[in-house]
C-alpha positions as CSV (number, residue, x, y, z in Angstrom):
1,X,7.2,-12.1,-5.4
2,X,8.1,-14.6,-2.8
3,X,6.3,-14.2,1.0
4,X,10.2,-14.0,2.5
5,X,11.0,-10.6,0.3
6,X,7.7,-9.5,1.5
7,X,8.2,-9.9,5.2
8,X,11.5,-8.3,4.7
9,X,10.3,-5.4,3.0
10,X,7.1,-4.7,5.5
11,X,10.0,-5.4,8.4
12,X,11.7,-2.2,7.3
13,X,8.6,-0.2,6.6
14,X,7.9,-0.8,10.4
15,X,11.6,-0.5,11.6
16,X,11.5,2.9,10.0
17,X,7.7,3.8,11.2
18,X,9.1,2.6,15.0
19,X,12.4,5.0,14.3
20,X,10.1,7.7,13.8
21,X,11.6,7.9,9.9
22,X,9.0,9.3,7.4
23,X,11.7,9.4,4.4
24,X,12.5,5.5,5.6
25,X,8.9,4.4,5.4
26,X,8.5,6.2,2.1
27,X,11.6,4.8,0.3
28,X,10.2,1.9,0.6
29,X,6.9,2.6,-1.6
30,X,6.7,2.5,-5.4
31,X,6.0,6.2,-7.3
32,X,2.3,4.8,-7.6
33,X,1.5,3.7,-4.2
34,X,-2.0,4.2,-2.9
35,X,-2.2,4.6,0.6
36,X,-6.3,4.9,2.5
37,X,-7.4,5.8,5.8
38,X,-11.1,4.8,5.6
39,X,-13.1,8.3,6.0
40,X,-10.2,10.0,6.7
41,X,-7.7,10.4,3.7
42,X,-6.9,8.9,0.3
43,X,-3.0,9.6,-1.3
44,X,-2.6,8.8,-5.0
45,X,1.4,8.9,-5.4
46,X,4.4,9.0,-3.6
47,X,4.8,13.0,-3.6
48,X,1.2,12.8,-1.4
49,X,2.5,10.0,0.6
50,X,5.7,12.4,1.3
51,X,3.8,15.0,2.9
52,X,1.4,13.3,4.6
53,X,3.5,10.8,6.5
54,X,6.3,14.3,7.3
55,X,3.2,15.9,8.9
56,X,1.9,13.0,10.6
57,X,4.4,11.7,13.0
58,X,4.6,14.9,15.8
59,X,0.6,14.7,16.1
60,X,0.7,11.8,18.5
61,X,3.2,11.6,21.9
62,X,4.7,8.7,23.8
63,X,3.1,6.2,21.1
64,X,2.4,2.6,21.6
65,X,2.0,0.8,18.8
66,X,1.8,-2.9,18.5
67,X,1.6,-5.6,16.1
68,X,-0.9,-7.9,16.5
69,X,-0.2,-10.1,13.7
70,X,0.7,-10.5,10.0
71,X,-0.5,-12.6,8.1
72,X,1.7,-12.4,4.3
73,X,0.2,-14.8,1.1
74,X,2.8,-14.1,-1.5
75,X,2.9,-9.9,-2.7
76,X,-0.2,-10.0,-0.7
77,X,0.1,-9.0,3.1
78,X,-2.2,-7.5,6.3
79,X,-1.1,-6.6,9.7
80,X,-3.4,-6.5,12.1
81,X,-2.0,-3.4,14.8
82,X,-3.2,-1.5,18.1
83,X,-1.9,1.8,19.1
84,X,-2.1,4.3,22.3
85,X,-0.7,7.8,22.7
86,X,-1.1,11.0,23.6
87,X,-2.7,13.7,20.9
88,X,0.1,16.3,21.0
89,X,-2.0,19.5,20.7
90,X,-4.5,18.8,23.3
91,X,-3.0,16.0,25.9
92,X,-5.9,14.2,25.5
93,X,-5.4,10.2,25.1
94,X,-5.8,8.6,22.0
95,X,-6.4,4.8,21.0
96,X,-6.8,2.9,17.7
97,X,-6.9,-0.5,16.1
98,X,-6.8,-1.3,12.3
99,X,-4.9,-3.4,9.6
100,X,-3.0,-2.7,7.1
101,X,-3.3,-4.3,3.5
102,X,-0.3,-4.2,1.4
103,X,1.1,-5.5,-2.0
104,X,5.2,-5.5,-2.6
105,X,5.8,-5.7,-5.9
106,X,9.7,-5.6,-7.3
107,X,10.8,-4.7,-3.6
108,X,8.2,-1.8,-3.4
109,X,5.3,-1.3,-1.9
110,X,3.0,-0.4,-4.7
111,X,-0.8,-0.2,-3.1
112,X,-2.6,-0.8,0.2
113,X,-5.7,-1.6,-0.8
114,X,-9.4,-1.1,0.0
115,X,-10.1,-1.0,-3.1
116,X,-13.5,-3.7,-3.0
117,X,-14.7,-1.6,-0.2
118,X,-16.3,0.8,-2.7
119,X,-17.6,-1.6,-4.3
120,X,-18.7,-4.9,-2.7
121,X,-22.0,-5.6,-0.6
122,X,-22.8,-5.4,2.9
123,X,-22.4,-9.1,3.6
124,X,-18.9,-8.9,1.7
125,X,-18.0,-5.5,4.0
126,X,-18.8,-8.0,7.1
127,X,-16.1,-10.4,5.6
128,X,-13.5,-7.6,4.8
129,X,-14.4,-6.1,8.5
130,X,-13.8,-9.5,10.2
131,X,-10.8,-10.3,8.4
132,X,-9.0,-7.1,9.3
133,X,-10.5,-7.3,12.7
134,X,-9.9,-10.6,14.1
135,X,-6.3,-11.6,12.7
136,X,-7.4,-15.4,11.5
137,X,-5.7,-16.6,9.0
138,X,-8.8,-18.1,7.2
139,X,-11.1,-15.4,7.1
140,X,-7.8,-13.3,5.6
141,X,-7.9,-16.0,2.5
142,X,-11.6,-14.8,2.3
143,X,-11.4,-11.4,2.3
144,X,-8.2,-12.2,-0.6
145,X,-11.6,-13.8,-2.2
146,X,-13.7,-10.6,-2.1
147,X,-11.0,-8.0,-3.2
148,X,-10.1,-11.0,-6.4
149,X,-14.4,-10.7,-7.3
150,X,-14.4,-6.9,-7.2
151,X,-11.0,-7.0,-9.5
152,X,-9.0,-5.1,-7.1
153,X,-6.0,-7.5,-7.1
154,X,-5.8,-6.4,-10.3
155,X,-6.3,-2.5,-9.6
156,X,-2.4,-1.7,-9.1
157,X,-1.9,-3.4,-13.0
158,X,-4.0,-1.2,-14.8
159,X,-2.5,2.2,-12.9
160,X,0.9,0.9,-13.8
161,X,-0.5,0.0,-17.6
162,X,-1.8,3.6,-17.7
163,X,1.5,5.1,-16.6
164,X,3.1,3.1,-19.0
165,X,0.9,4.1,-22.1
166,X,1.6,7.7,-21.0
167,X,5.2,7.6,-21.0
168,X,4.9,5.7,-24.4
169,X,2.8,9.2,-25.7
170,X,4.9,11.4,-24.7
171,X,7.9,9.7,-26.2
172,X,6.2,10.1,-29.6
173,X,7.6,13.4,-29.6
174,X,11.3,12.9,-29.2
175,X,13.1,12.6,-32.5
176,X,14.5,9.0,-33.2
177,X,17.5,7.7,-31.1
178,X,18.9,4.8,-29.3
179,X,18.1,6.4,-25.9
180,X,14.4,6.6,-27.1
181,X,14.9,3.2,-28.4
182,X,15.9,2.3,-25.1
183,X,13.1,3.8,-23.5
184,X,10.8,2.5,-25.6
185,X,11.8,-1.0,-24.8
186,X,11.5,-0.6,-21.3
187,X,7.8,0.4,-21.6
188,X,7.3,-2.7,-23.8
189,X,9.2,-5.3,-20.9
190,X,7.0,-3.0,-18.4
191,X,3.5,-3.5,-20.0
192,X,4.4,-7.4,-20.8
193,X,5.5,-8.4,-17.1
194,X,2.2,-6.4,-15.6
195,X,-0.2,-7.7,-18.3
């Protein structure tokens, strides 16, 4: 995956965040996109990334959201982002800051990923905090070193792996064919380009 077809593809997740397009933003993501919002929520699939992005847009007002900077290695991407608005149900002003992590994989995005933070140490946390905080380049590559120890680069393989070995079960069942045939070899292209 080059870094171009990954600018282009966060380009249009944004376009369609900034349109205030749900369905856009989620076209966009594979069926086994993770998406995490530290202590608030944690989506496993696109049908949970449907709903929650539908019901999130009308609880902010006049939103300001702005890019900071991105900062894209390959399938590998963050982008850094400050927002202000309004909180719809009680007029009160909101602010917020964060990155974004993201890996594009075949045109899709397949998993933003905090995946190390559950698992790497204190002084490692500082790194990843740093890195998402301050938009340098540098400590990005760093934190790219942390999530690479804890094996979460490779997170997004193994759920696709899985997926793959479960289509290849339940295929067992159907009676011999070239459709199954067909099938089958797609699982085997599948596992061999993610292993």
């Amino acid at each position: 995956m080059t870094a171009d077809t990954t600018a282009r593809v966060l380009g249009r997740l944004y376009e369609a965040f900034f349109a205030g397009d749900p369905a856009g933003m989620v076209a966009l993501m594979s069926d086994t996109v993770e998406v995490r919002f530290l202590g608030q929520a944690r989506l496993d699939g696109l049908e949970e990334a449907k709903r929650f992005f539908a019901h999130n847009g009308p609880l902010l007002e006049g939103l300001n959201f702005h890019i900071r900077r991105r900062v894209i290695d390959g399938e590998w991407a963050a982008v850094v982002w400050e927002e202000t608005a309004t909180v719809a149900a009680t007029g009160a002003p909101w602010e917020n800051h964060g990155v974004d992590v993201f890996r594009v994989q075949e045109g899709k995005i397949t998993l933003p990923l905090l995946h190390a933070l559950e698992r790497c140490d204190a002084k490692e946390k500082e790194i990843i905090r740093e890195g998402t905080f301050t938009a340098n380049p540098d400590t990005f590559f760093k934190v790219l070193e942390v999530l690479k120890k804890y094996g979460s680069l490779d997170y997004t393989m193994r759920l696709a792996e899985a997926r793959v070995r479960k289509t290849q079960e339940l295929l067992q069942d159907v009676p011999p064919s070239p459709f199954k045939e067909g099938l089958l070899k797609i699982t085997e292209f599948v596992t061999q380009r993610r292993s």
